[in-house]
mmCIF file of the C-alpha atoms, coordinates in Angstrom:
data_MODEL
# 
_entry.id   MODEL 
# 
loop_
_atom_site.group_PDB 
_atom_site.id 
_atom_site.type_symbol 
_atom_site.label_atom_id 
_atom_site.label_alt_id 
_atom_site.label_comp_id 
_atom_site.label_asym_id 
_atom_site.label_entity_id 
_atom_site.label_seq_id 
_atom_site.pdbx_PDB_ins_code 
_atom_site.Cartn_x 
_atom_site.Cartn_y 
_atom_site.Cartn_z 
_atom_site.occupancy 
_atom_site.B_iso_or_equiv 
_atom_site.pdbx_formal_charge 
_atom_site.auth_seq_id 
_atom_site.auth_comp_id 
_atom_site.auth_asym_id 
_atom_site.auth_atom_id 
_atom_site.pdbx_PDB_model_num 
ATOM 1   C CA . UNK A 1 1   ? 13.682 24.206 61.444 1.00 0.00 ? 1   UNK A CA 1 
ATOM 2   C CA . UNK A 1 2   ? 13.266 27.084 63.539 1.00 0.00 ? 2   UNK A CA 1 
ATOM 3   C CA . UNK A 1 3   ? 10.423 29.236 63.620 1.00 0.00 ? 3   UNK A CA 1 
ATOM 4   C CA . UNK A 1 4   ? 10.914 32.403 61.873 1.00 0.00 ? 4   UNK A CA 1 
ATOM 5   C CA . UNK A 1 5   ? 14.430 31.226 60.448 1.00 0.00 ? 5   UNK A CA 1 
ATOM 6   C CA . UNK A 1 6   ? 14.464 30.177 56.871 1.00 0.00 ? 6   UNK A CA 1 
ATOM 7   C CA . UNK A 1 7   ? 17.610 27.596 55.200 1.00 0.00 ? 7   UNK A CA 1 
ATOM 8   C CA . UNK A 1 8   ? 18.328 27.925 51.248 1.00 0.00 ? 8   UNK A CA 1 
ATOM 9   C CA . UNK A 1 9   ? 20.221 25.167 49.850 1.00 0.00 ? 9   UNK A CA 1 
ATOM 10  C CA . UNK A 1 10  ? 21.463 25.971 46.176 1.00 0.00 ? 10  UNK A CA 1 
ATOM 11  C CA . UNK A 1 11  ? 21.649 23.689 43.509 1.00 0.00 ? 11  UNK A CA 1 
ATOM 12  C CA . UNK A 1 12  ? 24.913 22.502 42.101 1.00 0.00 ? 12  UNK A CA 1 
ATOM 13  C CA . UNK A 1 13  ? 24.120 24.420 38.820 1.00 0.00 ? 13  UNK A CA 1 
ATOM 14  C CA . UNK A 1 14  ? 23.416 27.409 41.446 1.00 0.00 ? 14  UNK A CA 1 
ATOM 15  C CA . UNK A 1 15  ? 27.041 26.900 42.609 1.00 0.00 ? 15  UNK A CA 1 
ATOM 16  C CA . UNK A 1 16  ? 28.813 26.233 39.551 1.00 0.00 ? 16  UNK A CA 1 
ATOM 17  C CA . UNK A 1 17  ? 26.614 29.278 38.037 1.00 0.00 ? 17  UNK A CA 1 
ATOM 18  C CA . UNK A 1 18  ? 27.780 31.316 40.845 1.00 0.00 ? 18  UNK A CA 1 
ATOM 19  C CA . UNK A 1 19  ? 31.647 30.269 40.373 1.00 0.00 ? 19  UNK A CA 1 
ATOM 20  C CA . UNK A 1 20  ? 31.664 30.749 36.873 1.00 0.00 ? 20  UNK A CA 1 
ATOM 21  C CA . UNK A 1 21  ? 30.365 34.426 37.705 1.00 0.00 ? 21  UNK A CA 1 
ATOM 22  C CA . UNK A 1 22  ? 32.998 35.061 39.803 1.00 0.00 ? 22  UNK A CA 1 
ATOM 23  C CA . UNK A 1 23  ? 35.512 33.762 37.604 1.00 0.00 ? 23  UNK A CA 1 
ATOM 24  C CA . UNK A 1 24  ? 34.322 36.455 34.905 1.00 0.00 ? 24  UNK A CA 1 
ATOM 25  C CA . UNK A 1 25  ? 34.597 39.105 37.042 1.00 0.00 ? 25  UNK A CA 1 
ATOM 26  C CA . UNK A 1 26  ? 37.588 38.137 38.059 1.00 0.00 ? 26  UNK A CA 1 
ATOM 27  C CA . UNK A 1 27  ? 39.216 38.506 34.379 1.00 0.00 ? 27  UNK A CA 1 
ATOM 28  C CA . UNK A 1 28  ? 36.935 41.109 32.770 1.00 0.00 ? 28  UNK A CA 1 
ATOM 29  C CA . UNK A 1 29  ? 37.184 44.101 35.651 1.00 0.00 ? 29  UNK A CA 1 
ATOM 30  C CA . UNK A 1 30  ? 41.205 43.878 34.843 1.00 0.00 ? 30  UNK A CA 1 
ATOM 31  C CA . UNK A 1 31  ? 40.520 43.622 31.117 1.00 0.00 ? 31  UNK A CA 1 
ATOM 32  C CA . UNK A 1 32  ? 38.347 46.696 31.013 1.00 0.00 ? 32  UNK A CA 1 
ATOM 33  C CA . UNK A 1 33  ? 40.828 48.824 33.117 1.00 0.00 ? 33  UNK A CA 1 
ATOM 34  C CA . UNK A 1 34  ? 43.125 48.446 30.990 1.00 0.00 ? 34  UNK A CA 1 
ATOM 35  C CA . UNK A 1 35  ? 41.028 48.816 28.094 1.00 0.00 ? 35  UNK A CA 1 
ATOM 36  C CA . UNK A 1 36  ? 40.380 52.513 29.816 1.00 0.00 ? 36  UNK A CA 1 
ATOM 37  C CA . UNK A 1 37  ? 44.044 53.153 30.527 1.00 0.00 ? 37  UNK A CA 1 
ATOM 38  C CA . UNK A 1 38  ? 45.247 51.787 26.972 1.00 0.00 ? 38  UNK A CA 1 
ATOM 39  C CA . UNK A 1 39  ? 42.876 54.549 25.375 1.00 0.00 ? 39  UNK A CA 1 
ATOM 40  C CA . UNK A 1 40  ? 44.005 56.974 27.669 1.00 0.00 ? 40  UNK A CA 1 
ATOM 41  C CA . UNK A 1 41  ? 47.061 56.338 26.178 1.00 0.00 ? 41  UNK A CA 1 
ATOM 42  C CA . UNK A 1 42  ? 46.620 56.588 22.980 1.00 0.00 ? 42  UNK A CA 1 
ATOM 43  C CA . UNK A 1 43  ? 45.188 60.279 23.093 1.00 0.00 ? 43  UNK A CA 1 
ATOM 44  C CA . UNK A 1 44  ? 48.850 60.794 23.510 1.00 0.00 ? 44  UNK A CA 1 
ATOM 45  C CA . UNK A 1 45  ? 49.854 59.214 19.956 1.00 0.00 ? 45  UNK A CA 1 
ATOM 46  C CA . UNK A 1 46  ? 50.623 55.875 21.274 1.00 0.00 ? 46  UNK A CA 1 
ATOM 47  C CA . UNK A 1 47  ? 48.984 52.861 18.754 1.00 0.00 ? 47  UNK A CA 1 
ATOM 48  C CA . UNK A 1 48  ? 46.674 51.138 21.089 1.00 0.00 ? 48  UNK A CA 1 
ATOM 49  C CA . UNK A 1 49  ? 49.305 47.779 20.934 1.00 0.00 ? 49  UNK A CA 1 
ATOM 50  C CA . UNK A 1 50  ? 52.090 49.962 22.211 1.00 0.00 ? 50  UNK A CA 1 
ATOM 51  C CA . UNK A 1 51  ? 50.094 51.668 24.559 1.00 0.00 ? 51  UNK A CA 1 
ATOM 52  C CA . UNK A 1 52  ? 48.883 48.663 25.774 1.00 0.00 ? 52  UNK A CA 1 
ATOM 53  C CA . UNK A 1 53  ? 52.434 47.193 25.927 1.00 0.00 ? 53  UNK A CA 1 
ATOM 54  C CA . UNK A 1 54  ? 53.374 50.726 27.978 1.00 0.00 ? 54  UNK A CA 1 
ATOM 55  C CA . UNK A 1 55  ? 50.702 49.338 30.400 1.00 0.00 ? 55  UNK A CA 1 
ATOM 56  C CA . UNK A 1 56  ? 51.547 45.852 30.688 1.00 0.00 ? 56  UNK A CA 1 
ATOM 57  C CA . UNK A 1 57  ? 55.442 46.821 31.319 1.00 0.00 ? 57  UNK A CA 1 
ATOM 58  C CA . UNK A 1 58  ? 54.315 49.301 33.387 1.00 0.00 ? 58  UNK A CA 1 
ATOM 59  C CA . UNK A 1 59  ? 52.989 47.080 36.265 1.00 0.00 ? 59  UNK A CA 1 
ATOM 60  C CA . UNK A 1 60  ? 55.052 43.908 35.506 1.00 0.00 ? 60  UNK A CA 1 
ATOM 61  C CA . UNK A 1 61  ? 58.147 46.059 35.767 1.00 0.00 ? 61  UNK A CA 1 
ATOM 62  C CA . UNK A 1 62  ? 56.904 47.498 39.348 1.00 0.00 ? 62  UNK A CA 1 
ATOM 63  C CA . UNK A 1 63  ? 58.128 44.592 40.610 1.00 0.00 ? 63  UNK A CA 1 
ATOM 64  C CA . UNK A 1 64  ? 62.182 44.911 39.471 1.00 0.00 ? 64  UNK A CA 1 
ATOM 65  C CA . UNK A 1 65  ? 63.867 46.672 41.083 1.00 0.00 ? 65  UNK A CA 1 
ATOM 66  C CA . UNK A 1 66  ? 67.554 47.484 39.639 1.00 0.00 ? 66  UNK A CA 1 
ATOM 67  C CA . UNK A 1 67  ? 70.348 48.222 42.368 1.00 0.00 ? 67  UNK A CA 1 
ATOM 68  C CA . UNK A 1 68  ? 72.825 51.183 41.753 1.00 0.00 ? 68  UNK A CA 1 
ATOM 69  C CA . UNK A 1 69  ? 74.036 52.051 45.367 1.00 0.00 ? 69  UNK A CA 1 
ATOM 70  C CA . UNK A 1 70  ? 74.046 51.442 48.795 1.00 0.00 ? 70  UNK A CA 1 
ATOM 71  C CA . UNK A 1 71  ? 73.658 54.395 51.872 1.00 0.00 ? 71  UNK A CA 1 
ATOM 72  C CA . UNK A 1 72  ? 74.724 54.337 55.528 1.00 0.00 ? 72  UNK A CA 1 
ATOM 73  C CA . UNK A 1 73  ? 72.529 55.062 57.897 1.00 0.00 ? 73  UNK A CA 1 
ATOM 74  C CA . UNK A 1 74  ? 73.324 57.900 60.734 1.00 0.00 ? 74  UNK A CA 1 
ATOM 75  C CA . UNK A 1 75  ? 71.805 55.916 63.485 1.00 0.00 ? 75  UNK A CA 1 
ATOM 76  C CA . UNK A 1 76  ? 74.017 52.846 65.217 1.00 0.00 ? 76  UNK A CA 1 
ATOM 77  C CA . UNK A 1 77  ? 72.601 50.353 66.512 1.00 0.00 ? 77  UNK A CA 1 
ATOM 78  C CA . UNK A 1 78  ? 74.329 48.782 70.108 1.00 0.00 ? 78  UNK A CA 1 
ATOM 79  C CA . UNK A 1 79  ? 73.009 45.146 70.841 1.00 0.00 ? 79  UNK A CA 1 
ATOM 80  C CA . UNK A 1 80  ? 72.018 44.356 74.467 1.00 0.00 ? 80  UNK A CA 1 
ATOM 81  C CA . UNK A 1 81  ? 73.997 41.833 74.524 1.00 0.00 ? 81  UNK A CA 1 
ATOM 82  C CA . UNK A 1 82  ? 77.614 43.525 74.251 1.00 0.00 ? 82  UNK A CA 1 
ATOM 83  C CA . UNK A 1 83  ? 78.603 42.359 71.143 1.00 0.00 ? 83  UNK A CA 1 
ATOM 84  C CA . UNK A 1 84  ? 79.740 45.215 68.200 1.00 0.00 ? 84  UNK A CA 1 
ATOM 85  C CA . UNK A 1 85  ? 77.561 47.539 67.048 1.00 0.00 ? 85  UNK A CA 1 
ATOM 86  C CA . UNK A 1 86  ? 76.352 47.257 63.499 1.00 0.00 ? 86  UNK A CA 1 
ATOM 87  C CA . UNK A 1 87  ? 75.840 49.822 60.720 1.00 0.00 ? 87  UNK A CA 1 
ATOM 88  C CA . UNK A 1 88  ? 72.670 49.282 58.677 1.00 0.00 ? 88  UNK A CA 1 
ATOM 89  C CA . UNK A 1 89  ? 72.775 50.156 54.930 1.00 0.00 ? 89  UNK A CA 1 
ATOM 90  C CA . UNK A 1 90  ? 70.201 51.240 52.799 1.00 0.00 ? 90  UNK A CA 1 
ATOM 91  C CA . UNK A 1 91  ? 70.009 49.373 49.412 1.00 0.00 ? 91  UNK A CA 1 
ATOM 92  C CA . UNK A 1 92  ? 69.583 52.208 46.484 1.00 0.00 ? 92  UNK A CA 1 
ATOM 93  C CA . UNK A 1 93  ? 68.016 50.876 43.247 1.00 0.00 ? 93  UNK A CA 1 
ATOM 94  C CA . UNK A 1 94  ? 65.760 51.939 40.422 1.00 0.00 ? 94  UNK A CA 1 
ATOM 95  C CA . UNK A 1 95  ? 62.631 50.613 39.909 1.00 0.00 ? 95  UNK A CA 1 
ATOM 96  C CA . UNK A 1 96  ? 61.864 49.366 36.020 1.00 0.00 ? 96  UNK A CA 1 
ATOM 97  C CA . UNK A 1 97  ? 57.946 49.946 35.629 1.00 0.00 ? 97  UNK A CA 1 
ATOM 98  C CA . UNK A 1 98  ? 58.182 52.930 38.034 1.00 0.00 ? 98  UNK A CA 1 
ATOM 99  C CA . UNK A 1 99  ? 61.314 55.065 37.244 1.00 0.00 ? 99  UNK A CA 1 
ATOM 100 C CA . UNK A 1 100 ? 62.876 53.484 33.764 1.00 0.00 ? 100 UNK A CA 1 
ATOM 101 C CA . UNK A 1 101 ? 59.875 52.709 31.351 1.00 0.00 ? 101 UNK A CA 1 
ATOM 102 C CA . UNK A 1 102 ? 57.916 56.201 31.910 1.00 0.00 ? 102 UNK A CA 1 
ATOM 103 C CA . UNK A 1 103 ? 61.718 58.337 31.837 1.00 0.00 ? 103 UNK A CA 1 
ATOM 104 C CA . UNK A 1 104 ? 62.095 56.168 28.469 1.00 0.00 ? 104 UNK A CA 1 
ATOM 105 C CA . UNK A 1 105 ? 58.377 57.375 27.184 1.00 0.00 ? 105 UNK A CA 1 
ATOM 106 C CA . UNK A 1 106 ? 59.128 60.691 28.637 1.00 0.00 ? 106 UNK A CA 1 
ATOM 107 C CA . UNK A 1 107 ? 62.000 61.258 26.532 1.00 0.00 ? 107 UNK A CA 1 
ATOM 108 C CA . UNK A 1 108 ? 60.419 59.322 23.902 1.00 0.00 ? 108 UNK A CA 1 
ATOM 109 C CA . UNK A 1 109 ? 57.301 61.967 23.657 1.00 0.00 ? 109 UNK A CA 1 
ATOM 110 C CA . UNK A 1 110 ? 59.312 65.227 24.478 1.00 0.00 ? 110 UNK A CA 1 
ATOM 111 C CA . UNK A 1 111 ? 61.484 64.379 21.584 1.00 0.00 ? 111 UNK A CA 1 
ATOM 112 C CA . UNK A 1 112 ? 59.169 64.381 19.083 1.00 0.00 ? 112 UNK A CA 1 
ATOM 113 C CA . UNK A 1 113 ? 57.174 67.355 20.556 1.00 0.00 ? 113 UNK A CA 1 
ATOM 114 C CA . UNK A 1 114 ? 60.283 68.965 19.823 1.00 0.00 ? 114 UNK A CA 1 
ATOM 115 C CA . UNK A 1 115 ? 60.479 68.213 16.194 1.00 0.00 ? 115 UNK A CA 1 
ATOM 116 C CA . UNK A 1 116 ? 56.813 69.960 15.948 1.00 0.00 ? 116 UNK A CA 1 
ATOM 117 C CA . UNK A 1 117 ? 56.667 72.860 18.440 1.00 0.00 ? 117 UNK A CA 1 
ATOM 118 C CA . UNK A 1 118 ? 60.885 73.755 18.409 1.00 0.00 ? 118 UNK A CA 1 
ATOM 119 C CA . UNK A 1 119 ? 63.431 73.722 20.757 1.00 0.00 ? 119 UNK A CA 1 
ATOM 120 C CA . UNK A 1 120 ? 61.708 76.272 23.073 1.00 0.00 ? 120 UNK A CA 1 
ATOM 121 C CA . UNK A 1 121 ? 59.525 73.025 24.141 1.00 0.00 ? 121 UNK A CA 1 
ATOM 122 C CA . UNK A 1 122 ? 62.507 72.659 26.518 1.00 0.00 ? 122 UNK A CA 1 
ATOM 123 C CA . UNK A 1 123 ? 62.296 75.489 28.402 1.00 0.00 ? 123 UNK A CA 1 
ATOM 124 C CA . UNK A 1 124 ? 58.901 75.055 29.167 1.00 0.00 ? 124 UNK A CA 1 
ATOM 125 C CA . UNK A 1 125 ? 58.949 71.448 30.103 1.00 0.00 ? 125 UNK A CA 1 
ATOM 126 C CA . UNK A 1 126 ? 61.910 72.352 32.120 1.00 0.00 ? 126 UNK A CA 1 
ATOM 127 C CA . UNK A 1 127 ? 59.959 75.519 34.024 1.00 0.00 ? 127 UNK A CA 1 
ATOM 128 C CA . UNK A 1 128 ? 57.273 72.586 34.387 1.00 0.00 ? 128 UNK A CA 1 
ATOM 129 C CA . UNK A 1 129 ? 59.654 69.754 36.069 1.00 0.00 ? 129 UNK A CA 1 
ATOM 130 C CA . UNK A 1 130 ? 60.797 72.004 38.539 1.00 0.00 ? 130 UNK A CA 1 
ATOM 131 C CA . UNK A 1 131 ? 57.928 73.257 39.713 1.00 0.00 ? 131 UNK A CA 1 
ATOM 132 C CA . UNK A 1 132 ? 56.368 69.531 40.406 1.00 0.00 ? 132 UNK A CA 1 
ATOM 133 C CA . UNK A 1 133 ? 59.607 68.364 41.656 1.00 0.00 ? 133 UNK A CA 1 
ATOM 134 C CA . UNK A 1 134 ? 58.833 71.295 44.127 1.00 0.00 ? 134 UNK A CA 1 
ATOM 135 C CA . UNK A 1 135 ? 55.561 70.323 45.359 1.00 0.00 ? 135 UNK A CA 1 
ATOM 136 C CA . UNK A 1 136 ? 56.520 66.690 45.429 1.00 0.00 ? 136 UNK A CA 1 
ATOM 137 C CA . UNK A 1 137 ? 59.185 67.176 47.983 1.00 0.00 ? 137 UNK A CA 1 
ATOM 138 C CA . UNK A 1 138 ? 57.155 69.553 49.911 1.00 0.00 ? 138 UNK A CA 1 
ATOM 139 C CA . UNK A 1 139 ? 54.100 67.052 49.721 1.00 0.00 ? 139 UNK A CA 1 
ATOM 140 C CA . UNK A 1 140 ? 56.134 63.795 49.897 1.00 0.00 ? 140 UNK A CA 1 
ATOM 141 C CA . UNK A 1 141 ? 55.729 61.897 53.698 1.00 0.00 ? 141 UNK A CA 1 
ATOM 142 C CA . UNK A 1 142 ? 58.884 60.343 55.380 1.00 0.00 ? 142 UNK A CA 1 
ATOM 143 C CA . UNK A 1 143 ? 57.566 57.359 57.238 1.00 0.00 ? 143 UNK A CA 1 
ATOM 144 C CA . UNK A 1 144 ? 59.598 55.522 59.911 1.00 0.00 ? 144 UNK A CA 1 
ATOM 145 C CA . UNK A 1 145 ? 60.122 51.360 58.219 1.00 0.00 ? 145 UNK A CA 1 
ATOM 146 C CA . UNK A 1 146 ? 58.590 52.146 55.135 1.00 0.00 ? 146 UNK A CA 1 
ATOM 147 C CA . UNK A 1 147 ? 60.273 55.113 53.452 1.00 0.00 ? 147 UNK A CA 1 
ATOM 148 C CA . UNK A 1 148 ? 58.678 57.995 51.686 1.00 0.00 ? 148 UNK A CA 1 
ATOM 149 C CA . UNK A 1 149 ? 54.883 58.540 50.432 1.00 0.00 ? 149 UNK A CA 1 
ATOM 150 C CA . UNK A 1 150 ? 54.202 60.434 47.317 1.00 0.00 ? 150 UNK A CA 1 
ATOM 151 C CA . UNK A 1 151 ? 51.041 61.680 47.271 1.00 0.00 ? 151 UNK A CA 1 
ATOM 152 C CA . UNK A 1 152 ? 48.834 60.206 44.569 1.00 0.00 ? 152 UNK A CA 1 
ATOM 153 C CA . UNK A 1 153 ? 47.267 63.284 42.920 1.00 0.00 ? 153 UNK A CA 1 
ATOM 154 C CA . UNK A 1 154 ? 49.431 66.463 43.916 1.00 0.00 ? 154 UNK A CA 1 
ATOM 155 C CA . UNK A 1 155 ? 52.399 65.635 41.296 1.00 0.00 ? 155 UNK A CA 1 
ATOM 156 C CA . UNK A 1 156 ? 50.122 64.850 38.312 1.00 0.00 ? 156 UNK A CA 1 
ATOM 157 C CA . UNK A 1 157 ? 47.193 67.486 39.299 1.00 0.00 ? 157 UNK A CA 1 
ATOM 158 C CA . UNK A 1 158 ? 50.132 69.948 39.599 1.00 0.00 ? 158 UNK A CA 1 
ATOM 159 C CA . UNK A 1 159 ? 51.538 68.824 36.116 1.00 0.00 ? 159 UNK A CA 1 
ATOM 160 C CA . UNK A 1 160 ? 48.388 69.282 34.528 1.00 0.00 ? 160 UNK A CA 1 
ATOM 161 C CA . UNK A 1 161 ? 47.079 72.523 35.671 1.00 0.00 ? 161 UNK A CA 1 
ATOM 162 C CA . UNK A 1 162 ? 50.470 74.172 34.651 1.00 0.00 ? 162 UNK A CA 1 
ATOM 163 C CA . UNK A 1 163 ? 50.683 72.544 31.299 1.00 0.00 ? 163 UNK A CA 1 
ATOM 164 C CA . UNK A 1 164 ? 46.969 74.008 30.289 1.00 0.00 ? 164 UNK A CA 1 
ATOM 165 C CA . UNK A 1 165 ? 47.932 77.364 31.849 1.00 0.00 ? 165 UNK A CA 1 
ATOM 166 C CA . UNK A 1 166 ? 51.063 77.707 29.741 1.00 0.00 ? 166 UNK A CA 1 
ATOM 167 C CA . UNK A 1 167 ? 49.677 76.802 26.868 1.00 0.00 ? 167 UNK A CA 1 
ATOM 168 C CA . UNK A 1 168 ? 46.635 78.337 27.072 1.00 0.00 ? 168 UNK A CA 1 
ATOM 169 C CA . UNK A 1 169 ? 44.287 75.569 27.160 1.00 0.00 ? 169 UNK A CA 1 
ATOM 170 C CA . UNK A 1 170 ? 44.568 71.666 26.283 1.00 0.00 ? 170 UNK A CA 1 
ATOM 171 C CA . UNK A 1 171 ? 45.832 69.887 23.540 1.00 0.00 ? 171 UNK A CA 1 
ATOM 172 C CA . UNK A 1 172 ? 48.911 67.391 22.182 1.00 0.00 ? 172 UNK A CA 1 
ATOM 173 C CA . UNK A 1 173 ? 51.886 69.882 23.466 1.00 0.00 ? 173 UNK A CA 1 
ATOM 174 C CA . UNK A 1 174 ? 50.570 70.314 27.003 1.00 0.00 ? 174 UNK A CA 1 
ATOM 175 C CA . UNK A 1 175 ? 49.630 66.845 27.424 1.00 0.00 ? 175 UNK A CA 1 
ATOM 176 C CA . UNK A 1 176 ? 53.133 65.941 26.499 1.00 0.00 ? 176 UNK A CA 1 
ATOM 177 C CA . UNK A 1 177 ? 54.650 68.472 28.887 1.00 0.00 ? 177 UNK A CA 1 
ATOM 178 C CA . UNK A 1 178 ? 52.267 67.468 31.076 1.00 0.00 ? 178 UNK A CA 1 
ATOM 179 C CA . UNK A 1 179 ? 53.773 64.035 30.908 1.00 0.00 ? 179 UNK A CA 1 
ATOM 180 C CA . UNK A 1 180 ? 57.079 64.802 31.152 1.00 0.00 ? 180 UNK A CA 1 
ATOM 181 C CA . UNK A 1 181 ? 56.643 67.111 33.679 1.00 0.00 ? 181 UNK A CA 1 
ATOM 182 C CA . UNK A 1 182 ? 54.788 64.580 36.173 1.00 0.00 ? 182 UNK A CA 1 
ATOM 183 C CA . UNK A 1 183 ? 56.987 62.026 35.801 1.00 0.00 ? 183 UNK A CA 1 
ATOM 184 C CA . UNK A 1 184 ? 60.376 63.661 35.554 1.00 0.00 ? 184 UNK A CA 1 
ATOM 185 C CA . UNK A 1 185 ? 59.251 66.018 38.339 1.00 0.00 ? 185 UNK A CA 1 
ATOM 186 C CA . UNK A 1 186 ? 57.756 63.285 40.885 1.00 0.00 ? 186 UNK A CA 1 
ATOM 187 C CA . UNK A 1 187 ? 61.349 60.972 40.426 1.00 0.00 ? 187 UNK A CA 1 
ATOM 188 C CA . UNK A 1 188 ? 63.518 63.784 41.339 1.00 0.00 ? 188 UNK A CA 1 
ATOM 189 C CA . UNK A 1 189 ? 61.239 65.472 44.190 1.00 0.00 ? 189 UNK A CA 1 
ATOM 190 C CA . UNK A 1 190 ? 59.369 62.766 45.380 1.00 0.00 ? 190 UNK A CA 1 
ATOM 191 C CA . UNK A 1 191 ? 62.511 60.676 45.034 1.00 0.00 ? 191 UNK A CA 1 
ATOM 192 C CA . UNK A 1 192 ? 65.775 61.515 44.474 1.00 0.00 ? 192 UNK A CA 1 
ATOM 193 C CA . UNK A 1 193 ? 65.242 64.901 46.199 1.00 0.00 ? 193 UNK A CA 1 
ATOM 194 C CA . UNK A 1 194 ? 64.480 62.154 49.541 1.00 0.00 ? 194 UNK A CA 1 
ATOM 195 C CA . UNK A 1 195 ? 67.459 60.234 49.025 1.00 0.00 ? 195 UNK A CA 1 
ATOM 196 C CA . UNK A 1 196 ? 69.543 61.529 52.212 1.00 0.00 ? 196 UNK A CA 1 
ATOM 197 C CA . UNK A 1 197 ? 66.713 61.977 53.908 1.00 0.00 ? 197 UNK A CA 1 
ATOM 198 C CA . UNK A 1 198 ? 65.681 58.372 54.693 1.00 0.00 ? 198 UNK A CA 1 
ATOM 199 C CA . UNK A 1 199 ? 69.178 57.006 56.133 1.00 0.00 ? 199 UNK A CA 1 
ATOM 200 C CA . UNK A 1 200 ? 67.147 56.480 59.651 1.00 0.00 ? 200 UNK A CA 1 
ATOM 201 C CA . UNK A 1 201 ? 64.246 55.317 58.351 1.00 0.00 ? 201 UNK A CA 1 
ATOM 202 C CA . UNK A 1 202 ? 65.284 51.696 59.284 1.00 0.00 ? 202 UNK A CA 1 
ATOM 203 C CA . UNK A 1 203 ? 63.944 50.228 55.670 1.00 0.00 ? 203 UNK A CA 1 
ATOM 204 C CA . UNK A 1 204 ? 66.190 48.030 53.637 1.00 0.00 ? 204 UNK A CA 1 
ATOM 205 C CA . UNK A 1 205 ? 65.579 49.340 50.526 1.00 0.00 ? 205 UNK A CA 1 
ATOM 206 C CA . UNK A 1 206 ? 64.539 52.384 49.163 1.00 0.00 ? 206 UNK A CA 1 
ATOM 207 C CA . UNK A 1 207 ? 63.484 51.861 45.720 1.00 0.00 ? 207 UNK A CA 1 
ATOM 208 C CA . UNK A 1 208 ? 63.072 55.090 43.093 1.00 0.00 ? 208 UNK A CA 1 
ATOM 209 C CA . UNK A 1 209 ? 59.986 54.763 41.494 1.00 0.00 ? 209 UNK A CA 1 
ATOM 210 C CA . UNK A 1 210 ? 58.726 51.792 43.540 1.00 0.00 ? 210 UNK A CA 1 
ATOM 211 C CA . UNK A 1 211 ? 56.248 51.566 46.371 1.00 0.00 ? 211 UNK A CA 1 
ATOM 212 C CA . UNK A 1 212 ? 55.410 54.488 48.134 1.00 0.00 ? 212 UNK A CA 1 
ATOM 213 C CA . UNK A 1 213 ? 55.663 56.154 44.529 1.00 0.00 ? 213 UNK A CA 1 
ATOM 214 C CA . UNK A 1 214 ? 54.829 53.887 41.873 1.00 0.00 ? 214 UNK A CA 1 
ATOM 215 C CA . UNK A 1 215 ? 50.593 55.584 41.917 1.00 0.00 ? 215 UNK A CA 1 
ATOM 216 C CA . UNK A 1 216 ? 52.261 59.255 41.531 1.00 0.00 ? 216 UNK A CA 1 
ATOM 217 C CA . UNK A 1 217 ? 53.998 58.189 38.877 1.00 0.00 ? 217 UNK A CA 1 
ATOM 218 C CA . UNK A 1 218 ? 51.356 56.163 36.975 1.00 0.00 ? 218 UNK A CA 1 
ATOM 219 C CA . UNK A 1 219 ? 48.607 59.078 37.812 1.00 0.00 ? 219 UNK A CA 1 
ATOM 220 C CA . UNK A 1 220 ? 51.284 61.365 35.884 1.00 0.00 ? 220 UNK A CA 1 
ATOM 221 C CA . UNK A 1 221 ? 51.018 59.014 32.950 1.00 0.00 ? 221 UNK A CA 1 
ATOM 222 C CA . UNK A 1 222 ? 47.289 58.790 32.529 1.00 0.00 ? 222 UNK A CA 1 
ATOM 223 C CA . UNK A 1 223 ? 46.371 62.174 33.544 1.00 0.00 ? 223 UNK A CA 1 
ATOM 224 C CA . UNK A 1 224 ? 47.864 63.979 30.789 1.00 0.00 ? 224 UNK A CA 1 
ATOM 225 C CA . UNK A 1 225 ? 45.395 61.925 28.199 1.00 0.00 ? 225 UNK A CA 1 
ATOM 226 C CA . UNK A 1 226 ? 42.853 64.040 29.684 1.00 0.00 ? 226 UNK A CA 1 
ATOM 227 C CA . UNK A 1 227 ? 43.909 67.289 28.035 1.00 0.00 ? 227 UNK A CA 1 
ATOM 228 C CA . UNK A 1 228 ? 45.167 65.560 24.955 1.00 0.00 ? 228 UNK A CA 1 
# 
């Protein structure tokens, strides 16, 4: 051995010790987070099984993706080698855990803030969509081979902050709107407001509520909790 240098050799309890550790950690840090985002979601009248299921379809349903169109791009691309040039298309689709689930809970929640506050709920959540679908176009990123970036905070931040000045301060109704605004507000800005924007952005799919937007959304859900 070395002078000054020092070897440890662990045990094979050490290692299995150290394994099993790991393998804790492993499935307790994703228990707990969900733990925190399945009571986040029940400050918003959600039982914690369906708010738990919200989660859960949430995230498993970022990864479908539903096609409903196709778009041509402007750009035509001319092979070196002489043969025909080639249009590239765009696949259009909707994505389940990003765009479907949380415009299902949307409508879900605005419907039944309806039933307690009164019709005039609509106005306001309406005044509230548009203005986030405003900053999220302003704030969303085109990015040449990957498509548009939503910021992560701006839509939901914006969502919130209206909802409590409306209102007058936090509570069930402005979480609600809150919700509805976010979500409804980051799709179509973020989004669908980007749609004929991205025919050069050379990506083959460009996915409405998927990556590049899925964090907005989910931010949009969760933040409202906090002024439940």
């Amino acid at each position: 051995m070395s002078d000054g240098v020092r070897f440890f050799s662990a045990g094979l309890l050490s290692v299995i010790a150290f394994i099993i550790l790991i393998g804790l950690l492993i499935l307790i840090v994703p228990v707990f987070i969900l733990g925190i985002i399945g009571t986040a979601f029940t400050r918003l009248g959600f039982s914690w099984i369906s708010a738990l299921a919200f989660v859960l379809l949430m995230v498993s349903g970022s990864f479908v993706n539903i096609p409903i169109s196709y778009l041509s791009r402007d750009i035509i691309r001319i092979p070196r080698n002489g043969t025909s040039p080639r249009i590239w298309d765009t696949r259009i689709s909707l994505n389940v855990g990003g765009a479907v689930i949380p415009s299902v809970i949307s409508i879900y929640l605005l419907y039944n803030a309806i039933l307690i506050a009164g019709i005039s709920l609509l106005i306001t959540a309406g005044a509230g969509i548009i203005t986030v679908t405003a900053m999220s176009f302003i704030s969303t990123k085109r990015v040449m081979g990957t498509g548009v970036q939503v910021p992560l905070l701006v839509p939901g931040l914006t969502a919130v902050i209206i909802s409590v000045l409306v209102f007058g301060g936090p509570g069930m109704t402005a979480a609600t709107t809150a919700f509805v605004s976010g979500t409804m507000g980051t799709l179509a800005g973020g989004n669908i407001a980007n749609i004929f924007r991205i025919r050069d952005l050379e990506i083959p799919e460009f996915s409405i509520g998927g990556a590049g937007t899925f964090g907005a959304i989910f931010l949009c859900c969760i933040l409202p909790a906090l002024i439940a």
